[in-house]
C-alpha positions in Angstrom: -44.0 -34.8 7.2 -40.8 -32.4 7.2 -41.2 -29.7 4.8 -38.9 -29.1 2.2 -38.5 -25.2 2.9 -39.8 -22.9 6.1 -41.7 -20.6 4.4 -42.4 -18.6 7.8 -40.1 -16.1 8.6 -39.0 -15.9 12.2 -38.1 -12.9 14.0 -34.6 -12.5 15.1 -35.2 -11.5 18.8 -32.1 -13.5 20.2 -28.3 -13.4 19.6 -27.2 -16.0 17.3 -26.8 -19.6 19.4 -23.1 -19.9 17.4 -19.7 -19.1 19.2 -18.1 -18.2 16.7 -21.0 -15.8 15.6 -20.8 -13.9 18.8 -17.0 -13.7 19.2 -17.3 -12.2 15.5 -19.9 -9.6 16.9 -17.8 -9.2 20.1 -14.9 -8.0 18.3 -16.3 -5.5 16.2 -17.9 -4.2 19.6 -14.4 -3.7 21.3 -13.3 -1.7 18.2 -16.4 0.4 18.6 -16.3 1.2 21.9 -12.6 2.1 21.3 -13.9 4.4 18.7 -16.2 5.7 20.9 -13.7 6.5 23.8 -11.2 8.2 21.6 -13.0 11.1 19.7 -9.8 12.8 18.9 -9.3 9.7 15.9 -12.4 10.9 14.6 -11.5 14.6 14.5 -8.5 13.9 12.7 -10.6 12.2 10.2 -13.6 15.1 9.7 -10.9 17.4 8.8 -9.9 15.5 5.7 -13.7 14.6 4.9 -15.5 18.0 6.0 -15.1 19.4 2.3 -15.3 15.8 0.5 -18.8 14.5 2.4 -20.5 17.5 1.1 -20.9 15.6 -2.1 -21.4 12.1 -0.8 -25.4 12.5 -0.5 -27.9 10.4 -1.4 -32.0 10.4 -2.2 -33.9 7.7 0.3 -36.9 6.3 -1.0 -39.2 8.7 0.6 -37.5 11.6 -1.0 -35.4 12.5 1.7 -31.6 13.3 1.8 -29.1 10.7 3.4 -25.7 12.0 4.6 -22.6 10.0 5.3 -20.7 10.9 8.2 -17.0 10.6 8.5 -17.5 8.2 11.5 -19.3 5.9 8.8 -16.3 6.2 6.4 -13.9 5.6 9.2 -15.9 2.8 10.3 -16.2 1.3 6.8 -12.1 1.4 6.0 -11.6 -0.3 8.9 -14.4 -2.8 7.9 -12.2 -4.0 4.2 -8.7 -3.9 6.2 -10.4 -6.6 9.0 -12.5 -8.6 6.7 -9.0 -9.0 3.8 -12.0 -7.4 1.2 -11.3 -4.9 -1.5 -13.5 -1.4 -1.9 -15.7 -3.1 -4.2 -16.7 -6.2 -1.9 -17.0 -4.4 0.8 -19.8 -2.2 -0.1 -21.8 -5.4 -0.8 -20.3 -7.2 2.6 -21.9 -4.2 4.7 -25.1 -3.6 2.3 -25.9 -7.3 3.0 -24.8 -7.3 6.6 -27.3 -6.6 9.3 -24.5 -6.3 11.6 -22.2 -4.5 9.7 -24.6 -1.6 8.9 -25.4 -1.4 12.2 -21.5 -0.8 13.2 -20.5 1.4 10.2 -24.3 3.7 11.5 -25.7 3.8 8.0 -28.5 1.3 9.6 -31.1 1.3 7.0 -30.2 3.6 5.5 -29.2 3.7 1.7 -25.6 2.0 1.1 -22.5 4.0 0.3 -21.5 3.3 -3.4 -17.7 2.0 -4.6 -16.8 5.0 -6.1 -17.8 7.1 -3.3 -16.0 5.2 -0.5 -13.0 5.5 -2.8 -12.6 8.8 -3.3 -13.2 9.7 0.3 -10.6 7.3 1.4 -8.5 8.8 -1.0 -9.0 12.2 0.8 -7.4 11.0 3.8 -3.3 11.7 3.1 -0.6 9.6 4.6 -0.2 12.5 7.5 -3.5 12.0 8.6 -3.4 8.4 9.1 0.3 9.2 11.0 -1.3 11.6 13.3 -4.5 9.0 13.5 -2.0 6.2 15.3 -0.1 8.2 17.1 -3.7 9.7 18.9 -4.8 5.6 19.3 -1.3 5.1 20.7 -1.6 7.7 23.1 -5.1 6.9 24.4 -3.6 3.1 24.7 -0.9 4.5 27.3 -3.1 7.2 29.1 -5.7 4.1 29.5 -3.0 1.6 30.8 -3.1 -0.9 27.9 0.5 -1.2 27.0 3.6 -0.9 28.7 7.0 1.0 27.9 9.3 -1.7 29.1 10.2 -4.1 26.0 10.5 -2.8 22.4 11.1 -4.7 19.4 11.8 -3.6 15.7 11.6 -5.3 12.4 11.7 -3.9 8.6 9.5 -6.2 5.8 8.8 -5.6 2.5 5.3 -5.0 1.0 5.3 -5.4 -2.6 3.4 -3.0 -4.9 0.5 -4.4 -7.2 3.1 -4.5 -10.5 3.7 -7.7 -12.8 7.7 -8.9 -13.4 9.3 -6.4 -15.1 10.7 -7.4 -18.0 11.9 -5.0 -21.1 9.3 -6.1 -23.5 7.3 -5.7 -21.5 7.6 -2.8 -20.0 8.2 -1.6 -23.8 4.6 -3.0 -24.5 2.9 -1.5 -21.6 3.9 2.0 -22.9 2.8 1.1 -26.7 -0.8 -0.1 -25.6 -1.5 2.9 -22.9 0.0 5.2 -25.3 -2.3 3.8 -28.0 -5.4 3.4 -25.5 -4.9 7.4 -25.1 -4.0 8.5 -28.8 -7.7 6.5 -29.5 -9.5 8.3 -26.7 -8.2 11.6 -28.9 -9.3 10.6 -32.1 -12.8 10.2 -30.2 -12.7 13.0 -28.7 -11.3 15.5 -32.6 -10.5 13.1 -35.2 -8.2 16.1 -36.7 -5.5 15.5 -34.2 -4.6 11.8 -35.2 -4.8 12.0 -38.6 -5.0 9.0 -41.2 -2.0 7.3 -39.1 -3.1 3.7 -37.3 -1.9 2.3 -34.6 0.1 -1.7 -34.4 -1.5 -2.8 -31.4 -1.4 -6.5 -32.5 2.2 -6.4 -34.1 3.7 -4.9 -31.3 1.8 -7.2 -28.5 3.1 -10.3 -30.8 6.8 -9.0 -31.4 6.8 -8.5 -27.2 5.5 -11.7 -27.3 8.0 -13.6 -29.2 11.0 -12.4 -27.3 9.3 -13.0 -24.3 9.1 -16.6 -25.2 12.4 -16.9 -26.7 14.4 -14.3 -23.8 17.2 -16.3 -22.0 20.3 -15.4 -20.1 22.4 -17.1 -22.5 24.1 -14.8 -24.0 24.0 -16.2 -27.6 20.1 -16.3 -27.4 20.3 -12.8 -26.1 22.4 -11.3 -29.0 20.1 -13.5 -32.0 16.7 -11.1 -30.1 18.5 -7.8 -30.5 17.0 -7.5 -33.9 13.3 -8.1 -32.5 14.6 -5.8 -30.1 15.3 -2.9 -32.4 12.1 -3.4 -34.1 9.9 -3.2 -31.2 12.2 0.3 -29.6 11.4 1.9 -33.1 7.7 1.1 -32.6 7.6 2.3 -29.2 9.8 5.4 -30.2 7.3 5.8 -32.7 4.1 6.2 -30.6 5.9 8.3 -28.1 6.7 11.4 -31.0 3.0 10.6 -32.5 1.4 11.1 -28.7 3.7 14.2 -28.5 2.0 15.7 -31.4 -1.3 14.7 -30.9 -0.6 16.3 -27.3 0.2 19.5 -28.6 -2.6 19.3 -30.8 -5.1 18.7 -28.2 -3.6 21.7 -25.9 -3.9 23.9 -28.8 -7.4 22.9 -29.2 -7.8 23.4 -25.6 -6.1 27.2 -25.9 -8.4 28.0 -28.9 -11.9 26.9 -27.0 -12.8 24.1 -29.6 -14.3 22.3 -27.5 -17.3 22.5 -24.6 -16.7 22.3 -20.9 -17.1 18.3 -20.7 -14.8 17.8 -23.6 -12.5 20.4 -22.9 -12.1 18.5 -19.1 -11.7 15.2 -21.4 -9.2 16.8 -23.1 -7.0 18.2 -20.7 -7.2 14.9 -19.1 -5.8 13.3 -22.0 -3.0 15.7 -22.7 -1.8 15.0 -18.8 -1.4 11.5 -19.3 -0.1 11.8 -22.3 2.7 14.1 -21.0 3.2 11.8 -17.9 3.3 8.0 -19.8 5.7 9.4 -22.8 7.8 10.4 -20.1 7.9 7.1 -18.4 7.9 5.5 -21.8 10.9 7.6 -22.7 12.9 6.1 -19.9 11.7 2.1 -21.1 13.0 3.2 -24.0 16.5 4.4 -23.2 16.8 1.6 -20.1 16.0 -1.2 -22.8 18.2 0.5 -25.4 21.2 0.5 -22.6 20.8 -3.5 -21.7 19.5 -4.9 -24.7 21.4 -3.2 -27.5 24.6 -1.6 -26.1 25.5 -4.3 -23.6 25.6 -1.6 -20.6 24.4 -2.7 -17.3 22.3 -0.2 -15.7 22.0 0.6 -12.4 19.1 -0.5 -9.9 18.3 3.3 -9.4 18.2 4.5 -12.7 15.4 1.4 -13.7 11.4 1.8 -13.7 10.1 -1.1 -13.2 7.0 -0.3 -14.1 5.1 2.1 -15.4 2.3 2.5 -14.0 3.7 2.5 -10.4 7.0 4.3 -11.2 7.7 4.4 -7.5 8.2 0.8 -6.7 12.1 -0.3 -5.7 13.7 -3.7 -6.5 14.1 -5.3 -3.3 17.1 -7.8 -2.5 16.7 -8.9 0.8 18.1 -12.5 0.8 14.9 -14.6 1.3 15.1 -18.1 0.1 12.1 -18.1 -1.3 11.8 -14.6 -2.9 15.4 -13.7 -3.9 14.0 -10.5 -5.4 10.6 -8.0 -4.7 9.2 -5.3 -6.2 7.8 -2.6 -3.8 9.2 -0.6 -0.5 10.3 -1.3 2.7 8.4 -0.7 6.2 9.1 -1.0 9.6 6.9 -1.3 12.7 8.1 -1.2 16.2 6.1 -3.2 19.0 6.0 -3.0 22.8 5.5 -6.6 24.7 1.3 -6.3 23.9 1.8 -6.7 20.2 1.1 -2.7 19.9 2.5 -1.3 16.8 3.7 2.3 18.5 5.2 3.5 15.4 5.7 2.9 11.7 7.7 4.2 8.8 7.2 3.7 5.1 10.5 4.3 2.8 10.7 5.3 -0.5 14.3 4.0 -0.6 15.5 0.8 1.3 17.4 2.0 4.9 20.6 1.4 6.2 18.6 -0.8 9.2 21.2 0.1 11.7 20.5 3.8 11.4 17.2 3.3 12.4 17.8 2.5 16.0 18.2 5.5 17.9 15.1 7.4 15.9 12.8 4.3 17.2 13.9 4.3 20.8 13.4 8.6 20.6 10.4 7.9 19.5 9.2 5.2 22.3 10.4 8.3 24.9 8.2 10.8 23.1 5.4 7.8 23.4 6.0 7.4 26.6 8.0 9.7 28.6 10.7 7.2 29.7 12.9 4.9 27.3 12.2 1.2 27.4 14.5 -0.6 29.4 15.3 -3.4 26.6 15.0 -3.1 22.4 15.4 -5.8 20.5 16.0 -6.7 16.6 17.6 -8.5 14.5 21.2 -9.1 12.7 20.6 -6.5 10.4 20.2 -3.6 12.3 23.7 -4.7 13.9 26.7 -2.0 13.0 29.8 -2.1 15.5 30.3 -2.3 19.0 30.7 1.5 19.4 27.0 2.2 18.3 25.8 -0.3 21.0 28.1 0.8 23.8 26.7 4.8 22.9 22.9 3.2 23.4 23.2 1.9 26.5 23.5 5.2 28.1 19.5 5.1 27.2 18.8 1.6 27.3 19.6 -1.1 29.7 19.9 -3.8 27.4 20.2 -4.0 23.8 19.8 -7.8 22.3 20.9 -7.2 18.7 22.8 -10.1 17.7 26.1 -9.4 15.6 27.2 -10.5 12.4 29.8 -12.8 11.3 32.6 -14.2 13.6 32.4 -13.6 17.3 34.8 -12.8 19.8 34.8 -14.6 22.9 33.5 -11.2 24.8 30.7 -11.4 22.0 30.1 -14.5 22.4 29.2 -14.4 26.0 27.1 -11.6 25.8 24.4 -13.7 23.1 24.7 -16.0 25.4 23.6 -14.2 28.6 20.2 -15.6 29.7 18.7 -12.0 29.9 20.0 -11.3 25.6 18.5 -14.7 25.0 15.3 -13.9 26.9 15.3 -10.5 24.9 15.8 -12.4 21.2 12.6 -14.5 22.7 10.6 -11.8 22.5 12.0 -10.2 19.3 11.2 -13.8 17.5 7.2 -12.4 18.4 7.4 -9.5 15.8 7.5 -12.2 12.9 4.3 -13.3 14.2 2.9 -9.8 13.8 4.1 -8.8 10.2 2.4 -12.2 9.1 -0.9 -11.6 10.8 -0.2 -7.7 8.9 0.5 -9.4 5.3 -1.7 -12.7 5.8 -4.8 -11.8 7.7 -4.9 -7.7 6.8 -3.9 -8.0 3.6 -1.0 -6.2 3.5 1.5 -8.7 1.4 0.8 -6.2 -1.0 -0.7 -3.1 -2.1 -3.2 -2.9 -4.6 -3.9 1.0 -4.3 -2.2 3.1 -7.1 0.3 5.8 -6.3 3.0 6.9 -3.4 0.5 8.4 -1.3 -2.4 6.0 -1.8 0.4 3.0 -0.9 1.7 5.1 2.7 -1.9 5.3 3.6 -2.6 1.6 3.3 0.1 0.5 5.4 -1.4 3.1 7.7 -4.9 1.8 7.9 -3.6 -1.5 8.2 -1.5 -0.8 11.3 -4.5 1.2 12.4 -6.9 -1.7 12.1 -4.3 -3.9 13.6 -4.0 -2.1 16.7 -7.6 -2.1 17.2 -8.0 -5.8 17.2 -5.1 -5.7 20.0 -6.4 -3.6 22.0 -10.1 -5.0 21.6 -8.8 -8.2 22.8 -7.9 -6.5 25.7 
């Protein structure tokens, strides 16, 4: 009779019997060996963790003290970018992973906890992850694994982790943060706030209403401006009471009223105070602008959210996303699917300008320029700026825009600009696998810096999968 459960454990002496088990374990042993080979990644790494890992330390059972190395940390980043897994599900990926402890080396060892791992990834700065690439994209040319021939270019946009901006409720945002901090004061010395309440369920249903009711017909538009006003003077409201209660808290500070946890409480508070009134300020007077004056206001003078005040709106054109919120990138790819170089922009380029910097950059790669670059419409500018390439390039495929010439004309059509447009098609292929499989569609990590370093582990991670298939 066939039992119901096999209650005898069986030693696991043998590879798994699967395929698609072992290609699994066969990639992650490329990307180690890789590792392996090219100490000077690692280097680069240990100089942003040396001072951090001296607090990431743990008790074993037996009494004994466990250190994380920054090869571990390394090894675990890389780890959430190839498995598409946030901070918090990778820890418990790799703690209930036989495999994966063995390739991050905490073996069994005592797992690496979420906050941890985040603030050691958040001690490696967007230079270091730069300089990180640029020393795997060396060791791929000095070991013969990509070629300086072809070059092809593409910008995309990765959006930033922000909901639709709207003014409500950008105007509720800054009421309920605003609020959230003026009630961690009153914790923290009732005598700052005083007898004063705060409308957190008036305001969130005023915000509400207009957002139900908000239009673009202008009739509609002009019968809301008197919800409108009532919700500004709210807001306005909660920015001069967090102002006070600001300067309250700082004199506190100044006086020594408080002990050494509550004073670090404390001077927490009064910085994010300081910084979301600020922001809150500017909802206030962007709203004010649109909504009540009738004045359009420019793309560059908007925040589109508070909470990342960085992010750009983005008209690129797309059918299906007319409009993004977050910054552009470009990568730049030799014929392997090697991403050589990146740049993240705080402000969208002019495309065509970024041209001669790429191919620069490819010779300083490389030692040679490549003999063909390719791209698309948009980095097209005028026939002059082609002609003054080709002193450094044999052939440039960038298609023009608009009407054609009949000397234009024929040169798209030349089998050799057709076979180079071929090959630039293959970058679209890339910057899906980036946003699909990696993750990078968009990026939930808070802040400039923290948003530059995930694009760069993400190339990072990318070009170790190339290369391990190689």
């Amino acid at each position: 009779m066939r039992t119901k459960v096999n209650i005898q454990p069986e030693f696991n002496f043998q590879p798994s019997n699967l395929k698609v088990t072992n290609e699994y374990y066969r990639k992650y042993e490329q990307i180690a060996s890789i590792l392996d080979d090219n100490r000077k990644l690692l280097d680069l790494v240990h100089k942003s963790l040396k001072e951090p890992l001296k607090y990431a330390a743990v008790k074993n059972r037996d009494g004994s003290t466990f250190k994380y190395s920054s090869d571990t940390v390394l090894r675990m980043l890389l780890c959430q970018v190839v498995e598409g897994a946030s901070l918090r599900a990778i820890v418990i990926r790799i703690d209930d992973s036989n495999y994966l402890r063995r390739f991050v080396r905490i073996y069994n060892g005592p797992m690496m906890d979420f906050t941890t791992l985040d603030k050691l990834k958040n001690s490696i700065r967007p230079a270091t992850w730069k300089k990180i690439n640029r020393a795997l994209a060396t060791y791929a040319v000095g070991a013969g694994m990509i070629s300086p021939e072809k070059l092809r270019l593409d910008t995309t946009a990765v959006e930033t982790n922000v909901h639709w901006p709207t003014d409500s409720s950008l105007l509720w945002d800054t009421y309920r943060v605003l609020a959230r901090l003026i009630q961690q004061a009153r914790e923290l010395d009732p005598r700052s706030i005083g007898d004063r309440r705060v409308l957190k369920k008036k305001v969130k249903k005023l915000a509400a209403k207009i957002s139900r009711k908000a239009t673009k017909n202008p009739e509609v538009t002009a019968k809301l401006k008197p919800l409108y006003e009532q919700l500004i003077r709210l807001v306005e409201g909660i920015c001069e009471w967090s102002t006070a209660v600001g300067k309250q808290i700082e004199a506190g500070i100044g006086r020594g009223c408080y002990g050494h946890l509550e004073q670090v409480m404390a001077e927490v508070i009064v910085e994010d105070i300081s910084r979301y009134r600020d922001l809150g300020q500017r909802v206030i007077d962007q709203a004010s602008r649109r909504v009540l004056h009738g004045t359009q206001v420019p793309n560059q003078e908007k925040i589109f959210s508070i909470f990342e005040p960085h992010t750009e709106l983005l008209k690129r054109g797309k059918a299906g996303k007319q409009i993004e919120f977050g910054h552009m990138i470009q990568i730049q790819q030799v014929q392997e699917k090697f991403i050589t170089d990146y740049e993240v922009f705080d402000e969208k380029p002019i495309e065509y300008e970024l041209v001669e910097p790429a191919i620069d950059s490819h010779k300083k790669l490389f030692g040679e320029y490549p003999k063909s670059v390719a791209a698309d419409k948009g980095y097209w500018q005028h026939k002059a700026a082609i002609e003054q390439l080709a002193h450094k390039v044999e052939m440039i495929s960038i298609a023009k825009k608009g009407k054609r010439t009949h000397e234009e004309a024929e040169r798209e059509t030349d089998p050799v600009f057709r076979h180079a447009q071929r090959f630039r098609a293959g970058v679209e292929g890339s910057i899906s696998f980036l946003k699909r499989v990696l993750g990078l569609f968009r990026c939930y990590n808070k802040g400039w810096e923290n948003y530059v370093c995930t694009v760069g582990a993400t190339v990072l991670a990318h070009n170790l999968l190339i290369l391990a298939r190689c």
